[in-house]
Every structure is written in structure tokens, then in C-alpha cells.
C-alpha positions as CSV (number, residue, x, y, z in Angstrom):
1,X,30.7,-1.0,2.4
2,X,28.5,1.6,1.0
3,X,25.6,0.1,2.7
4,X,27.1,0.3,6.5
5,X,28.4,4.2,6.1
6,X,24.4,5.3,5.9
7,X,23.2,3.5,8.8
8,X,26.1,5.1,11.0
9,X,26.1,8.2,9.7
10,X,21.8,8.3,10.6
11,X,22.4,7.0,14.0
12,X,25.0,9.5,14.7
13,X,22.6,12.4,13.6
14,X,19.9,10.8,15.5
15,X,22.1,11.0,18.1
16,X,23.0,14.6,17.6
17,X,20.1,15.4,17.4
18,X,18.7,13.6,20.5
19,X,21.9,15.3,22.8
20,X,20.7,18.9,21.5
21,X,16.9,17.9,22.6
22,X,18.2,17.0,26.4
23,X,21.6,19.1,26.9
24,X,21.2,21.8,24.5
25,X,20.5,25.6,24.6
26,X,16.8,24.8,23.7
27,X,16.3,22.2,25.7
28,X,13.7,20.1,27.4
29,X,14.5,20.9,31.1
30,X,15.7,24.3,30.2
31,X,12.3,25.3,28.9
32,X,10.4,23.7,31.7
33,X,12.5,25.7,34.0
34,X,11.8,28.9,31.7
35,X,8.2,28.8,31.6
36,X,8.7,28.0,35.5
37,X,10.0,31.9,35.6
38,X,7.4,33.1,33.5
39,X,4.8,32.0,35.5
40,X,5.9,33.0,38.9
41,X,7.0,36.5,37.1
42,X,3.1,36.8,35.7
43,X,1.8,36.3,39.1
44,X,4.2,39.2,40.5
45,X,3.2,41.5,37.5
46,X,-0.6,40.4,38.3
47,X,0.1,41.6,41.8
48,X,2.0,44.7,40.6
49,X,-1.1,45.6,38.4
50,X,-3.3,45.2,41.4
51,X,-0.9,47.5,43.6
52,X,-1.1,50.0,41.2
53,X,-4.3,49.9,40.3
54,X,-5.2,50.9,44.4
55,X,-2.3,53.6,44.5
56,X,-4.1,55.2,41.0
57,X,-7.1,55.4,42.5
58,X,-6.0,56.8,45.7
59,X,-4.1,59.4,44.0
60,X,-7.1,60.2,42.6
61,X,-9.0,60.3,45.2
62,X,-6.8,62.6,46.7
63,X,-6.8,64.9,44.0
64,X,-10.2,65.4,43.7
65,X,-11.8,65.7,47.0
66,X,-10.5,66.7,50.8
67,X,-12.3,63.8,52.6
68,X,-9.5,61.2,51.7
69,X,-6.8,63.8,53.1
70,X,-8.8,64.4,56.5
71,X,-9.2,60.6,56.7
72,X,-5.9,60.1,55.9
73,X,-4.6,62.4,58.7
74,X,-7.0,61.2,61.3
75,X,-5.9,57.6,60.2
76,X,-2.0,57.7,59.8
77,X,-1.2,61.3,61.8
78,X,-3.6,61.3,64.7
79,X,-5.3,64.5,63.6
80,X,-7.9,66.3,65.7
81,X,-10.3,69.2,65.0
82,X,-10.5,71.6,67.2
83,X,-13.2,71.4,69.8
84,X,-13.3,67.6,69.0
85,X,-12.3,64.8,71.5
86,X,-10.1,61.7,70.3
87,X,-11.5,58.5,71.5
88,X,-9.7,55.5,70.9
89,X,-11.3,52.0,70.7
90,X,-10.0,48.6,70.4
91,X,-12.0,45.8,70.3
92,X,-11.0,42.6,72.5
């Protein structure tokens, strides 16, 4: 009788064990689908970094000399000099 209890008792902990590898917290799908997030939130840090990276140097840019601020009012608010003609072209 002794000798049937173990075999039971190690097939239901293999199955146990087998449910908590497929439906459990730590389980197979849900850590595909985790590292899934992780990679697509990498890539949108990456971009982040890249973003930031332009905006830094920019700013400094802008801190340090006045030709990024004339170029960025002729660019973005249609400054003029005085004296100077605006001439817009657009290439076909």
C-alpha cells in the first residue's frame, strides 16, 4: 500500500509543479509577455535619451552664443533686420 502512496504523491507535485510553470504568477507566457514590455519600453527610453540629448544641446547652444536665437527667430518667428528684405523660396 506503502508503495502506491509515493508514486501519487510525486505525480501530484509534478503536477503542481507543472500548473505553477504554465498558469502561475511566474510564468512562462507571463514572462514572455514581460520582457515583450521591456523591450518596447527600452526602445522609448532610447528615443527619450536621443530627444534629450538634442534639447541639451540646444539649450546650450542658446546659452552660449546669439546666433542660434537670431536663427531661431528668422526660422520659427519670421524676423527681419532692418534694411533687409525677406525672400521666401520653395523649391518645386
Amino acid at each position: 500500500m506503502v508503495s502506491r502512496i509515493v508514486p501519487v504523491i510525486l505525480l501530484a507535485l509534478l503536477a503542481a509543479l507543472h500548473a505553477q510553470l504554465w498558469l502561475g504568477r511566474g510564468s512562462v507566457p507571463r514572462v514572455n509577455a514581460m520582457q515583450r514590455q521591456i523591450d518596447v519600453q527600452k526602445a522609448a527610453n532610447e528615443q527619450a535619451r536621443q530627444v534629450n540629448g538634442r534639447l541639451t544641446s540646444e539649450v546650450h547652444d542658446l546659452k552660449e552664443g546669439l546666433d542660434m536665437v537670431e536663427e531661431k527667430a528668422r526660422s520659427e518667428l519670421g524676423m527681419v533686420k532692418p534694411n533687409e528684405v525677406y525672400v521666401q523660396f520653395t523649391p518645386r
